[in-house]
N, C-alpha and C positions, 0 to 999 in steps of 0.2 A: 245742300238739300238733304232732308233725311225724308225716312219713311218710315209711318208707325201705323202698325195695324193691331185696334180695336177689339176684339174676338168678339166683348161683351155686345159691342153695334153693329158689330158686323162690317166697318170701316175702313181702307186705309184712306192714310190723307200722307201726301208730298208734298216739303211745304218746305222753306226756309226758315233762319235763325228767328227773322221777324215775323213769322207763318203766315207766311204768302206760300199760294199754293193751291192745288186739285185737291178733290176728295172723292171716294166711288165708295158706294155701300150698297148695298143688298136691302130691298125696300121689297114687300109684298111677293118674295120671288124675283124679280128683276134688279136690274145694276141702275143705279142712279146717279148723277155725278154731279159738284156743286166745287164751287171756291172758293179761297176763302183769301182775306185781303188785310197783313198787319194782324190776323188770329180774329178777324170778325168774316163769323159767316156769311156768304152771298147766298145767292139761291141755292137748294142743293138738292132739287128736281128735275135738273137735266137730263136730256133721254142719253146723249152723247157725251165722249172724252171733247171729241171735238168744239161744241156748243159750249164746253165748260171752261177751254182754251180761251174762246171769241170772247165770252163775258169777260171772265179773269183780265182778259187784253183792254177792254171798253174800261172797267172797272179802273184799275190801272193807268190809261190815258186820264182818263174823264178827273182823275185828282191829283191831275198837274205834274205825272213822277216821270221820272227820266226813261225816256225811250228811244232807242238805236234799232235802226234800222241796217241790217246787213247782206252782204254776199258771202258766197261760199269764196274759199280762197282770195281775199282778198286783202292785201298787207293795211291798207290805212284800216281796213275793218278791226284787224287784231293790232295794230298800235292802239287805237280807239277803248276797244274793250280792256286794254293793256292797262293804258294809264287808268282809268276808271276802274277796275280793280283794284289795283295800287292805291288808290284816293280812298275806297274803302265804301264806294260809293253804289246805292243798288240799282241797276235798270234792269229793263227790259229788253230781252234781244229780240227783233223779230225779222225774218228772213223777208228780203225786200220780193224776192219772187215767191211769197204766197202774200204779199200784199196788195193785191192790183191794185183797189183803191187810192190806196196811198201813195203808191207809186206814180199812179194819174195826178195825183195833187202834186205831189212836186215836181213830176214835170213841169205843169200849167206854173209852178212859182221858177223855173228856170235851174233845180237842182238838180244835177246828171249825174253827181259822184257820189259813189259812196264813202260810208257810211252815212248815213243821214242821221243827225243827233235831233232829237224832237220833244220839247218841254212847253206844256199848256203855257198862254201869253206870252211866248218870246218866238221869232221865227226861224224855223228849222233852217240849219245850214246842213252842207253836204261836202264828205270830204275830209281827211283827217287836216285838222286848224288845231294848233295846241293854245293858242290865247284865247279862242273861244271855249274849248275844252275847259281849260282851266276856268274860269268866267264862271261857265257852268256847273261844273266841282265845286266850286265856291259858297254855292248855295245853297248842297246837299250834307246835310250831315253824312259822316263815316257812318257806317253800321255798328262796329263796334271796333274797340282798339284804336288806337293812332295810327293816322293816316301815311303811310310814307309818300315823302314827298318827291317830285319829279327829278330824278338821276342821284338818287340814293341810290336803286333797288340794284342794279349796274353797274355799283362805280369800276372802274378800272382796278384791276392791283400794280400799287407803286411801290414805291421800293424794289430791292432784290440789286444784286450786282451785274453791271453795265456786263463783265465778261460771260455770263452767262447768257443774254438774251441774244437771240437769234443773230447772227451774222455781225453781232459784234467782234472789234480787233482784241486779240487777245496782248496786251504787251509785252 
């Protein structure tokens, strides 16, 4: 995420590499806030940060793009986000306790665990799954660069001599 602010419009906009992202600018004396999606403007009349967040999130479901649903402190949540960084891959995070809505819906579908991974016409699973994960990944381009692939990023280091590593017998 970067931020660049405008002087000439009186602007800034937060936005990622693909410029996804907020905007707030100074309109007739007042702050206005708008988003923007892949670097094409949304509305950018909103009275609130907030309001600018909810569009930005509608905008973002509503064309299909990867969206993860999370807890605070939660290990399948950051394996989740883990690999999908690594894959090079861009979602959406959204905190599952400010989503009541959606939180109801997948209850009613029988999903208790988090993360909840959630991509327009396929149905949300709940729960770090690394073959659905991957599945998923599959279909998303990298953002940019090559993607490292699952137990590169980790590998152990091998080699080194047997009498140095811990509690090995010396001869």
């Amino acid at each position: 995420m970067a931020a660049v602010w405008d002087p000439d419009r009186v602007t800034v906009e937060v936005a990622d590499r693909a410029g996804t992202g907020l905007q707030a600018r100074m309109e007739a004396g007042a702050q206005v806030y708008g988003w923007q999606l892949d670097g094409v403007l949304g509305p950018t009349s909103l009275s609130s940060v907030d309001a600018a967040v909810a569009a930005l999130r509608r905008a973002w479901r509503a064309e299909g793009r990867l969206t993860v649903f999370t807890l605070d402190h939660c290990p399948a949540c950051r394996l989740t986000a883990r690999q999908l960084e690594r894959a090079g891959v861009a979602y959406m995070e959204i905190a599952l306790a400010e989503a009541g809505q959606e939180r109801a819906a997948f209850a009613e579908r029988g999903i208790r665990s988090a993360p909840v991974v959630e991509v327009a016409g396929r149905e949300p699973f709940g729960g770090f799954d690394p073959d659905k994960l991957r599945d998923v990944i599959s279909t998303f381009p990298p953002l940019a660069g090559e993607p490292v692939l699952p137990g590169q990023a980790h590998a152990p280091a091998r080699g080194g001599r047997p009498e140095r590593q811990r509690g090995a017998r010396r001869p």
